[in-house]
BAFI-3210 file (N, C-alpha, C; in Angstrom, 3 decimals, decimal comma, padded with zeros to 6 digits):
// residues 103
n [1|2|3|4|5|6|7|8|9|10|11|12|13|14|15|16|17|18|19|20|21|22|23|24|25|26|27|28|29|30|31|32|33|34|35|36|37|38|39|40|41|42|43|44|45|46|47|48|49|50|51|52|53|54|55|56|57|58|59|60|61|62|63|64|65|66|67|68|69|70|71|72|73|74|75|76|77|78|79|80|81|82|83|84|85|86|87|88|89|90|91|92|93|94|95|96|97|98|99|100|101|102|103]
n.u [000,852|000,251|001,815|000,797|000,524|001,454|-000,719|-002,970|-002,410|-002,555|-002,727|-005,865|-007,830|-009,438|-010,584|-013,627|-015,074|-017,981|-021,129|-024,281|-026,121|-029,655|-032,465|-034,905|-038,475|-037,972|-035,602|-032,152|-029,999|-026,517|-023,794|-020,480|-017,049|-013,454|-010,315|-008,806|-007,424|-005,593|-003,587|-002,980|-001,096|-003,317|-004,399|-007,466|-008,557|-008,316|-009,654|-012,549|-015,929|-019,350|-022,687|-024,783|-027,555|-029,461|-031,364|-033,840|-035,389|-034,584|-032,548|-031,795|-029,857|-026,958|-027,606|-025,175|-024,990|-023,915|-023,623|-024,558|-024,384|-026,424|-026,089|-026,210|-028,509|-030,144|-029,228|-029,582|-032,508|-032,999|-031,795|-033,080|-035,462|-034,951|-033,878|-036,269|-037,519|-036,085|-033,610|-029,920|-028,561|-025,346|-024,033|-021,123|-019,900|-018,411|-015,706|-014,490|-016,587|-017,000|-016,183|-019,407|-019,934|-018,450|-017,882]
n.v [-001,182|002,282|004,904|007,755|010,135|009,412|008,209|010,396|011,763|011,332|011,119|012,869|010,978|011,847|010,231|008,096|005,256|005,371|003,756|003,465|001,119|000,960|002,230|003,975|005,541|007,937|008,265|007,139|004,688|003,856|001,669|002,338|002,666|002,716|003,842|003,022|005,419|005,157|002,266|-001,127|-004,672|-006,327|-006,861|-007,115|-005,437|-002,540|-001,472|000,360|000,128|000,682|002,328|004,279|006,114|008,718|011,199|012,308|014,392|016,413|018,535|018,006|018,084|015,789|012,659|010,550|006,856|005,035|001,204|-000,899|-003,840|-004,954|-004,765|-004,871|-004,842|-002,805|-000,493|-000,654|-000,336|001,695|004,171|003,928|004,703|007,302|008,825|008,773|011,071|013,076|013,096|012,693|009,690|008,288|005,027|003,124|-000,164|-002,152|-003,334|-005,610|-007,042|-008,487|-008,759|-007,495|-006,440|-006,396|-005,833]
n.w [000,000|-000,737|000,485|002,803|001,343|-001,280|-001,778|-002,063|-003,929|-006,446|-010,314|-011,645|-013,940|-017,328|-018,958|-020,141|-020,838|-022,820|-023,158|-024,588|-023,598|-022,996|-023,480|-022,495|-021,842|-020,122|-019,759|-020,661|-020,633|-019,719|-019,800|-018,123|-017,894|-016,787|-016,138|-012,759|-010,764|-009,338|-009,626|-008,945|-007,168|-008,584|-011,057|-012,239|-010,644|-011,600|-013,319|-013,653|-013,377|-013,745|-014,159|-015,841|-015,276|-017,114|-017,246|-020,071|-020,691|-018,692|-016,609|-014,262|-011,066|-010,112|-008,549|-006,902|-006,786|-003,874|-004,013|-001,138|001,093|-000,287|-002,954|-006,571|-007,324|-005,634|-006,042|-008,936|-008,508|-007,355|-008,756|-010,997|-009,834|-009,374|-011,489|-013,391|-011,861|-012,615|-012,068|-012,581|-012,566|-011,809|-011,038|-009,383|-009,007|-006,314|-006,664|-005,147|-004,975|-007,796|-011,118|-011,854|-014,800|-017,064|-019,936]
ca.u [000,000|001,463|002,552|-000,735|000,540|001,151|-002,209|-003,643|-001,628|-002,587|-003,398|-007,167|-007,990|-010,721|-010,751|-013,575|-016,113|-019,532|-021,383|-025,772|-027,040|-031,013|-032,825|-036,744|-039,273|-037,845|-033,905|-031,138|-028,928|-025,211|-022,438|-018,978|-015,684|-012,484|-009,002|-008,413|-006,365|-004,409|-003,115|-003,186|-000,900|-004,376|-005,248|-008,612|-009,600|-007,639|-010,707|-013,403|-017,198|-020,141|-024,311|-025,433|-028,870|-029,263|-032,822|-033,820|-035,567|-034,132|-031,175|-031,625|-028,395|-027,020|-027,142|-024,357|-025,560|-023,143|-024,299|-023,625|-024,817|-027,606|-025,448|-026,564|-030,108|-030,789|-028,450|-030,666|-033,839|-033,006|-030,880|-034,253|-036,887|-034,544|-033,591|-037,528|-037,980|-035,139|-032,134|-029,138|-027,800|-024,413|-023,424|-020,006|-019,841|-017,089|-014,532|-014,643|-018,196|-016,802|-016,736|-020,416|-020,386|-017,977|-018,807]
ca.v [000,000|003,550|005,769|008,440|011,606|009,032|007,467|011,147|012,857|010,655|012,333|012,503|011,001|012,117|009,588|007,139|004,770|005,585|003,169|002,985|-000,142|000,632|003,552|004,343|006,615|008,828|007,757|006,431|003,629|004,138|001,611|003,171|002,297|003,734|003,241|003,211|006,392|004,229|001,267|-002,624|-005,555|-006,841|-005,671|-006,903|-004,264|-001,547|-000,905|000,450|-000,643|001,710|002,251|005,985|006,652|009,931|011,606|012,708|015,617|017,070|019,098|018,388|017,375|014,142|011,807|009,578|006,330|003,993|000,762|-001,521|-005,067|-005,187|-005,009|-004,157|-004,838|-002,621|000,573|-000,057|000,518|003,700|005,022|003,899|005,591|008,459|009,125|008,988|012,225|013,839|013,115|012,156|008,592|006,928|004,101|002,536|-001,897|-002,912|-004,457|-006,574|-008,015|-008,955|-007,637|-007,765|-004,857|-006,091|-006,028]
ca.w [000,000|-000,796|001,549|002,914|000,315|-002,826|-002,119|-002,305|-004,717|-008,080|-011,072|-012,081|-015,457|-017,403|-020,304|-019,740|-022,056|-022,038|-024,129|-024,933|-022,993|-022,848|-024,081|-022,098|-022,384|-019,845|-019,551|-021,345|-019,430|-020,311|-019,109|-017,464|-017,509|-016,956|-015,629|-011,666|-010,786|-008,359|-010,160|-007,667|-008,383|-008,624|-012,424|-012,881|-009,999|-011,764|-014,019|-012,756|-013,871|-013,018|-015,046|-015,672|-015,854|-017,645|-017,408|-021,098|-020,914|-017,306|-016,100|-012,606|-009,969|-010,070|-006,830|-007,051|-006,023|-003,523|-003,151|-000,116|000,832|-001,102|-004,087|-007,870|-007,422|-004,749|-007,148|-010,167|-008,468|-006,621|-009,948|-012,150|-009,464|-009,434|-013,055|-013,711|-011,105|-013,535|-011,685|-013,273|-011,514|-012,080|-009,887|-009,290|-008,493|-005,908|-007,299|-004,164|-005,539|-008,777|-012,302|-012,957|-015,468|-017,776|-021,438]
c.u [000,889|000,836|001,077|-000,764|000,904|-000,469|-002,908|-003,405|-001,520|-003,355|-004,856|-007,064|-009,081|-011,300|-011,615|-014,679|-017,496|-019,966|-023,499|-026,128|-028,571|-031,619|-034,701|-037,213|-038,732|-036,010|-033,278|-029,784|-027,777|-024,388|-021,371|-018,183|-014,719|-010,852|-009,185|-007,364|-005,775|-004,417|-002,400|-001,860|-002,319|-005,035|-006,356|-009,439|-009,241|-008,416|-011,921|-015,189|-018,660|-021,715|-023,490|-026,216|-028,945|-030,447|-032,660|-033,788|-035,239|-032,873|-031,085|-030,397|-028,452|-027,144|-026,410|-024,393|-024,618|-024,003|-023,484|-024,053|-026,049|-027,026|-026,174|-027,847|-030,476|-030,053|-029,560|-031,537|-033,911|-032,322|-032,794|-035,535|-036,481|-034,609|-035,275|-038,389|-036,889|-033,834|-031,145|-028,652|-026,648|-023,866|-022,484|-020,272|-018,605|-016,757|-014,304|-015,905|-017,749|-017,221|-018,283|-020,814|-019,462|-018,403|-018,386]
c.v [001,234|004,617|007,047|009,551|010,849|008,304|009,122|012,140|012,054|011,489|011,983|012,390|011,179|011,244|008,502|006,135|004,954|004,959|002,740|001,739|-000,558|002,044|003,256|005,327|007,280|009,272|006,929|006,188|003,426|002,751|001,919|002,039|003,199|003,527|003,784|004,462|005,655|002,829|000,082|-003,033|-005,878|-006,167|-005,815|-005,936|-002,896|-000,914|-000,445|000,614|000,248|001,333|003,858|005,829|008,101|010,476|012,327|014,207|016,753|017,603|018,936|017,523|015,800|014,052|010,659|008,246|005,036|002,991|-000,499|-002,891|-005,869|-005,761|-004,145|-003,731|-003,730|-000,518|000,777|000,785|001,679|004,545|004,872|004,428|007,215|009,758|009,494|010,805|013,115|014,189|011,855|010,546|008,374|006,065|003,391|001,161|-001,650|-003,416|-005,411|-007,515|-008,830|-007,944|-008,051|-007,601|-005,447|-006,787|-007,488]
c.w [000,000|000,552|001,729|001,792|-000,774|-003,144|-002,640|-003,598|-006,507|-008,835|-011,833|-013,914|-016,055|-018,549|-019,509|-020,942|-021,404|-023,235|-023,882|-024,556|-023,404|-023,436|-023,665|-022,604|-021,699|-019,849|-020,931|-020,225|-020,058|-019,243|-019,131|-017,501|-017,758|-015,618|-013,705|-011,593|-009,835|-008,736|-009,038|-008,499|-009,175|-010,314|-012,958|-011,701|-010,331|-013,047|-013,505|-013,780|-013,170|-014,186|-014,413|-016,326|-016,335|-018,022|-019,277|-021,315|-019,226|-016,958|-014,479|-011,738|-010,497|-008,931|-007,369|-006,124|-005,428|-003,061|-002,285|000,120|000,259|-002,475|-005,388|-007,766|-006,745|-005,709|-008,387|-009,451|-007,698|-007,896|-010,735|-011,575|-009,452|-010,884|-013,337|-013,299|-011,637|-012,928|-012,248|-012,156|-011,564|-010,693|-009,992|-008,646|-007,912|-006,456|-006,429|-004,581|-007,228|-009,815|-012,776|-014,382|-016,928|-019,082|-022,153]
res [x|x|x|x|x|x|x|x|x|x|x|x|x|x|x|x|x|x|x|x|x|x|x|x|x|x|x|x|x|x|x|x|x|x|x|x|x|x|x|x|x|x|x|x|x|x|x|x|x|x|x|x|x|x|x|x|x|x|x|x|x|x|x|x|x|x|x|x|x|x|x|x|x|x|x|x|x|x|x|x|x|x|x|x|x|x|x|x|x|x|x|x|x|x|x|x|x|x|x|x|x|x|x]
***
């Protein structure tokens, strides 16, 4: 593990894939990916695997949605009751849970 000021001091990357999954009447369901800014030995957790719901016709805040032992299931349906009330979602999977996400 690095040292407390190289863990904090990595440089943000902004390159990531955003790729058309699902497309509703009110949303469009995007899956994420995009490189870990702190690089493991461990390299299948050094990607990182996320959804974004993306209201259509709405500009309103995102809520960025963490989820915890519930897991995926319990992420959709608060991102898909959210997104509907015109908030943006995206949600990040542990990499501890496995890659569900990947394409």
């Amino acid at each position: 593990m690095p040292e407390k000021r190289e863990f904090f001091d990595y440089k943000v990357e902004d390159k990531y894939q955003q790729r058309e999954i699902a497309r509703k009447e009110n949303y469009v369901l995007y899956s994420l990916t995009f490189s870990s800014p702190m690089q493991i030995p461990f390299t299948e957790n050094n990607t990182i695997y996320g959804r974004y719901y993306k209201p259509i016709k709405s500009d309103r805040a995102a809520i960025l949605i963490l989820h915890g032992l519930e897991g995926e299931l319990s992420a959709r349906y608060f991102s898909s009751s959210l997104v509907k009330k015109g908030f943006s979602c995206p949600y990040i999977l542990a990499t501890t849970f496995g890659n569900l996400l990947a394409p």
